[in-house]
C-alpha angles and dihedrals in degrees: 000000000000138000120197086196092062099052100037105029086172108036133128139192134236113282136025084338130245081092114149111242120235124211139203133193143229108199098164130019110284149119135260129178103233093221093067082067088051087258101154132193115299101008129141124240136175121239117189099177121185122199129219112283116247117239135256121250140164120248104198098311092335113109112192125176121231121271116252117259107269122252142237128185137153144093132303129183113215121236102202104355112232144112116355117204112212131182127191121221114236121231113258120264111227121310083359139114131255133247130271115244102214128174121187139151117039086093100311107149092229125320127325112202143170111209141238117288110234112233087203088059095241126148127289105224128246102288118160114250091019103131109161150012116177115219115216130240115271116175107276087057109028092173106090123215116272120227134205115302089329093318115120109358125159116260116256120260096236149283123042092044102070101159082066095100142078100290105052095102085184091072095053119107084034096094085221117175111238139260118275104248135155128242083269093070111020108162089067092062095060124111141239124266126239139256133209113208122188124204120209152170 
């Protein structure tokens, strides 16, 4: 689902470059100590995190799909290579916000984290490596906001996009906003989860 050359027009591998990147995913919240991958002391990795998407709600006779989870993505040098902690937003309930997508430890110089998407659209903030949240789709804009190669995009206002619920695993690890839905049918509403990819030599 993923293009290195998306996310990191400019990067290089280790070498004497040309080198093809691995990855490695983080589909639930867990640990992994970076030298099991061959990650040393003091190399650069590339980290694209995506956070859990917020849910969709009506406000009065206005139906709005849920924002997509915010992302994260650039490169980061370790320090002392060793056991990374991550931990996977959650998609949003309805009406709710998502959950933040955070990675720290294994060399990480503190804690890199996406945010929590806001379920009222809202902004954000000004946070450094943030580079996009996708708004859904409400009934003056049905077309929701697309994200970056399927990540992040903003929940569907409603019909005809069905799989847009709960139950759709195959939306999860998107950090797709949800589905616009009223209080009669709320788990429809709810969000995606998350994902963390890391990018190596």
């Amino acid at each position: 689902m993923s293009n290195f050359t998306t996310f990191f027009p400019s990067a290089s591998g280790g070498g004497g470059g040309g080198s093809i990147l691995k990855e490695y995913n983080f589909t639930t919240s867990s640990t992994l100590n970076l030298t099991t991958l061959g990650i040393a002391n003091g190399d650069t990795i590339y980290v694209f995190l995506v956070g859990g998407g917020s849910g969709g709600r009506e406000t009065g006779s206005t139906f709005e799909g849920g924002s997509g989870g915010a992302i994260w993505r650039g490169p980061v040098t370790l320090g002392t290579a060793g056991t990374v902690t991550v931990a996977v937003g959650a998609g949003g309930l309805y009406s709710s916000n998502g959950g933040a997508t955070t990675i720290t430890g294994g060399g990480i110089t503190g804690t890199i984290s996406t945010g929590a998407a806001r379920y009222d659209r809202g902004p954000l903030g000004g946070t450094a490596g943030i580079i996009y949240n996708g708004q859904g789709g409400q009934n003056a804009n049905p077309i929701p906001a697309s994200g970056i190669d399927g990540y992040g995009p903003g929940g569907t206002l409603s019909t005809p996009f069905e799989l847009d619920t709960i139950n759709n695993t195959t939306l999860q690890n998107t950090g797709r906003g949800g589905k616009a839905e009223n209080g009669n049918s709320q788990l429809e509403g709810v969000g995606f989860s998350g994902i963390v990819k890391i990018f190596y030599s």
